[in-house]
PAKE-378457 format. One line per 2 residues: number of its first residue (from 1); their letters; for each residue x, y, z of C-alpha. Coordinates in Angstrom, 1 decimal. Layout:
<rs>
NUM> a> X Y Z ~ ...
</rs>
This chain:
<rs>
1> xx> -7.7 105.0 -36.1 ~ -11.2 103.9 -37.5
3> xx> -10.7 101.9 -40.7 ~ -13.5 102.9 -43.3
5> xx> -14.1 99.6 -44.9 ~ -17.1 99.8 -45.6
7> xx> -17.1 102.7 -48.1 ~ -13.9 101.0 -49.4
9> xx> -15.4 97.4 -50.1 ~ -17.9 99.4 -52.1
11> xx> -15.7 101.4 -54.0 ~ -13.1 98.8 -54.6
13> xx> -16.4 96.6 -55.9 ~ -16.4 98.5 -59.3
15> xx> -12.3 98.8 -59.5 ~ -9.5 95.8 -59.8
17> xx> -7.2 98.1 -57.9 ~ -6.9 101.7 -57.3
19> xx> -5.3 104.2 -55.0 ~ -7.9 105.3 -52.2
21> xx> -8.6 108.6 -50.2 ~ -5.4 110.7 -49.0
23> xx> -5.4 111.4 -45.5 ~ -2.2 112.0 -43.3
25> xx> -1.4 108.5 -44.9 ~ -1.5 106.9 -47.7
27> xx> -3.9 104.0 -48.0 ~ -3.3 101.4 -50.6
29> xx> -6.5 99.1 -51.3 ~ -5.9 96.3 -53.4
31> xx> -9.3 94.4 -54.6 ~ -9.7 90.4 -55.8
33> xx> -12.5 89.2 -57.5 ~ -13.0 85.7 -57.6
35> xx> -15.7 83.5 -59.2 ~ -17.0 81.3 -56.6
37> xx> -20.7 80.4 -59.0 ~ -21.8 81.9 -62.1
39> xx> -24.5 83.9 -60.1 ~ -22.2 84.4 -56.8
41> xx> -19.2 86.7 -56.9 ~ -17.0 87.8 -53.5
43> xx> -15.2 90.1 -53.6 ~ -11.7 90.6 -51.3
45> xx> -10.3 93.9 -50.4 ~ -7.1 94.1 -48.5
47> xx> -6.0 97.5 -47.0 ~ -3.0 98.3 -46.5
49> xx> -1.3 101.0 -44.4 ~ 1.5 102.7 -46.4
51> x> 3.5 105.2 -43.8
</rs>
């Protein structure tokens, strides 16, 4: 299975944490934003396979 994380990384970009696509599974993606500079953000999304 192909994991779409690119779509998701950008998605999750504008929300903290939300529930993502529904497919024959449920995907959880849970985003952290931390504050590295004033002018540099990352941002960390985790995906997580729910059965």
């Amino acid at each position: 299975m192909e994991e779409p994380a690119s779509s998701a990384r950008a998605r999750s970009a504008s929300s903290s944490s939300f529930t993502s696509w529904r497919t024959s599974r449920r995907w959880h993606s849970v985003c952290s934003v931390q504050t590295c500079s004033s002018s540099h953000i990352q941002t960390i999304c985790t995906l997580k396979l729910e059965d």
